[in-house]
N, C-alpha and C positions, 0 to 999 in steps of 0.2 A: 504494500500500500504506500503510496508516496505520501510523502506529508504535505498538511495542509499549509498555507500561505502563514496562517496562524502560528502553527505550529514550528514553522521555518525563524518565524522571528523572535519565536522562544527560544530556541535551540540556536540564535545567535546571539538574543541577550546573554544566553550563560558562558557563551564562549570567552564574550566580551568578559562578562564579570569573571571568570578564573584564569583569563589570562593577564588580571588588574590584581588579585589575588595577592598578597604580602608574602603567602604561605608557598607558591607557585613561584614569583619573580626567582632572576638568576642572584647568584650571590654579586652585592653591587663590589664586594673590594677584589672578588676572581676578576668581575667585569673590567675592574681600572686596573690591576694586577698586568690581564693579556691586554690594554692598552700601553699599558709603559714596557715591556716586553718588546713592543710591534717599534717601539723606538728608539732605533738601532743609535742614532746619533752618529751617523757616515756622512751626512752632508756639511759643506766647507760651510766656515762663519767666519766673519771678521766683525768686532765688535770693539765697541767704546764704553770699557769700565771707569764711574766712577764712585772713589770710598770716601766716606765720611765716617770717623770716628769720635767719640766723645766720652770724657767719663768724670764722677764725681766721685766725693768720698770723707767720710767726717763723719760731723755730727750732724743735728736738726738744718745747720745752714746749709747742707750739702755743696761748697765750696768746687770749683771746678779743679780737679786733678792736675789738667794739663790743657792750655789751648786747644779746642777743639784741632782735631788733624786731617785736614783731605788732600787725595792725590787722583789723577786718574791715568791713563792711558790705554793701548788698544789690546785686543787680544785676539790671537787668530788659531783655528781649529782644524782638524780635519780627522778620517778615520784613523790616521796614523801617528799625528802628532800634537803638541799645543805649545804653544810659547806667546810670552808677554812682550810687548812691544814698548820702549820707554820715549820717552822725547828727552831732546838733549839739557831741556832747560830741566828737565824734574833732577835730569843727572847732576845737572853744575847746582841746586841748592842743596842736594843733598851735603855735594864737598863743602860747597859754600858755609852750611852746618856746622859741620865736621871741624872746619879749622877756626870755629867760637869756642876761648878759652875757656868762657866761663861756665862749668859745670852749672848752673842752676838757668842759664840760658832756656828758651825755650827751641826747640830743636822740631816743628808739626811737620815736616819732610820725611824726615829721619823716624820719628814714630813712626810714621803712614805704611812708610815699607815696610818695618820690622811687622807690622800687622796683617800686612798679604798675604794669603795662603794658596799656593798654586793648587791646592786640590780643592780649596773653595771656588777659583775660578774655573779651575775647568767643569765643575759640577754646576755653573750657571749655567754657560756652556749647553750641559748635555744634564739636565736637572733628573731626567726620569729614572737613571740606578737608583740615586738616593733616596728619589721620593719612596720607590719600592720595597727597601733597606725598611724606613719608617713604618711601612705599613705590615711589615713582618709581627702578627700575631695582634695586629689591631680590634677592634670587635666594634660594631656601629649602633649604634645609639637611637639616630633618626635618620631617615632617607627622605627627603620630599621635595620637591621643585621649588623654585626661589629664583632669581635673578641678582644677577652680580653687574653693577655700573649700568644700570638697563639694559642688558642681555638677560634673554632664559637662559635658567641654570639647573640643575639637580643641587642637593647640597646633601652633601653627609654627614655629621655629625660623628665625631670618632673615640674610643678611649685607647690609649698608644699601653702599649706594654715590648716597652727599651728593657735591653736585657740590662740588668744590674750585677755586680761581680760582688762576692763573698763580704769581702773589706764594705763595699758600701752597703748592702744589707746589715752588716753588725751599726753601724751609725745610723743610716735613715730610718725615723720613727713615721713619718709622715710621708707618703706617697702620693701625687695625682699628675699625668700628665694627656690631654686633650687635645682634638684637633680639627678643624672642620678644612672642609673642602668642597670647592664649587668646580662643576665639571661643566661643560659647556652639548649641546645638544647630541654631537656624536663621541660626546664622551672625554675629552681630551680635558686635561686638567686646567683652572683658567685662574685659580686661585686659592691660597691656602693659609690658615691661620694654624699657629701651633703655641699653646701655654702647658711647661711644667713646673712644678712647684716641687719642692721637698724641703724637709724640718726634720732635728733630729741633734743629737748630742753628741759632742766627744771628749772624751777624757772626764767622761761621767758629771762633769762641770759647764763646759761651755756648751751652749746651744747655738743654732745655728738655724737659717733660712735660705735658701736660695729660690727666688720665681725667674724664671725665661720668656718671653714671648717673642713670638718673631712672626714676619706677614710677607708671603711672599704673591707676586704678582707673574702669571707667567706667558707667552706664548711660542706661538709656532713657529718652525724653520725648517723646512723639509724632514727630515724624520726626526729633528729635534727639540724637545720640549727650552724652551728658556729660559731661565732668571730674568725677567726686564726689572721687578723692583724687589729688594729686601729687605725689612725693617727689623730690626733685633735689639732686644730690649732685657738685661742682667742684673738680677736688683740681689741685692745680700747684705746679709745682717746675721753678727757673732764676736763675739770674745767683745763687745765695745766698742765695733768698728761696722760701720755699715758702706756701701759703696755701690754706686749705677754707673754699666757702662753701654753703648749703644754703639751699632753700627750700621749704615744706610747706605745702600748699592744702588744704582742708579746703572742700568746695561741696555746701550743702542743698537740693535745688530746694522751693522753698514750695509749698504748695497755692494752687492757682488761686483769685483772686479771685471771690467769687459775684455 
């Protein structure tokens, strides 16, 4: 007996309704797992980093550290290799630094560099291993559509579970660290917030806090995911001493050479 007209459109209401199904959906972190996977980060980049760091430290007036410090220059890519690219003038202030006598001088060149970490740039670069790394044994919270800078979005809601090593289990008494992320319509990552927090004692006397937050902004480059903004934020407090430091990345990818 065929079905009725009726009938037809019951039998694709419920299709609808269990392919909507919570219970049914695919797993969304396998889902963005074989999307960062699929991005190999083989296609050439040339790109303009730049770093701003800052930091404080004291008491209630939180007094600034050290002259804020920024530097930037270019950075170029490919499946094979990565290297930083300097301008001559960052070179001549660094020496220019270098030969100020005086020890309490403020030296923000010389900082700048000593703060650059070639494996943080190359991971802007080619952001998708690490995001991956991160999402090792994640668990999600909430999954629901949203919009990110007016785009539709997915958004996920995360709780991170970072492996911790022996020494830091015997001190950290307080554990949380969170993460959301906005995924863009075919899935690709477009943006991500990340807070951890930990509390905890050592030496049975001093206490301690540390919170993290950091916010990155990201997109595409032929198969590879990007760093374009980073925001990171390091608050701590212990023994009588508290201290914030911050650092903001700012990444252009250049037009391909002709």
């Amino acid at each position: 007996m065929k079905p009725t007209p009726l009938r037809l459109q019951h039998l694709l209401l419920l299709a609808i309704a269990f392919a909507n199904s919570p219970v049914l959906r695919a797993d969304p972190l396998a889902e963005l797992g074989g999307r960062l996977e699929a991005m190999a980060g083989t296609t050439p980049i040339e790109a303009r980093v730049e770093l701003r760091f800052s930091s404080t430290r004291g008491d209630d007036d939180d007094q600034p550290a050290d002259p804020p410090a920024s530097i930037a220059f270019e950075a170029e890519a490919n499946a094979g290799h990565m290297q930083l690219v300097w301008s001559r003038s960052v070179l001549a202030q660094a020496a220019s630094e270098a030969a100020i006598r005086d020890p309490e001088a403020p030296r923000p060149v010389t900082r700048a560099l000593a703060q650059v970490s070639v494996p943080d740039i190359d991971e802007y670069l080619n952001a998708a291993p690490r995001l991956r790394a991160a999402l090792a044994g994640a668990s999600v919270s909430s999954d629901q559509a949203a919009d990110f800078e007016g785009r539709p979005a997915r958004r996920l809601e995360l709780v991170l579970d970072p492996p911790l090593g022996a020494r830091e289990r015997k001190y950290i008494k307080d554990f949380e660290a969170k993460a959301t992320i906005w995924l863009a319509e075919d899935g690709t990552p477009m943006a991500a917030e990340r807070r951890v927090r930990i509390a905890g004692r050592a030496m049975l006397v001093i206490s301690f806090t540390n919170e993290q937050r950091e916010r990155f902004v990201f997109a595409r480059h032929g198969d590879r995911l990007v760093v374009v903004e980073h925001d990171a934020t390091q608050e701590s407090e212990g023994g009588g001493e508290s201290g914030t430091s911050t650092t903001e990345a700012r990444i252009a990818v250049m037009p391909a050479t002709p």
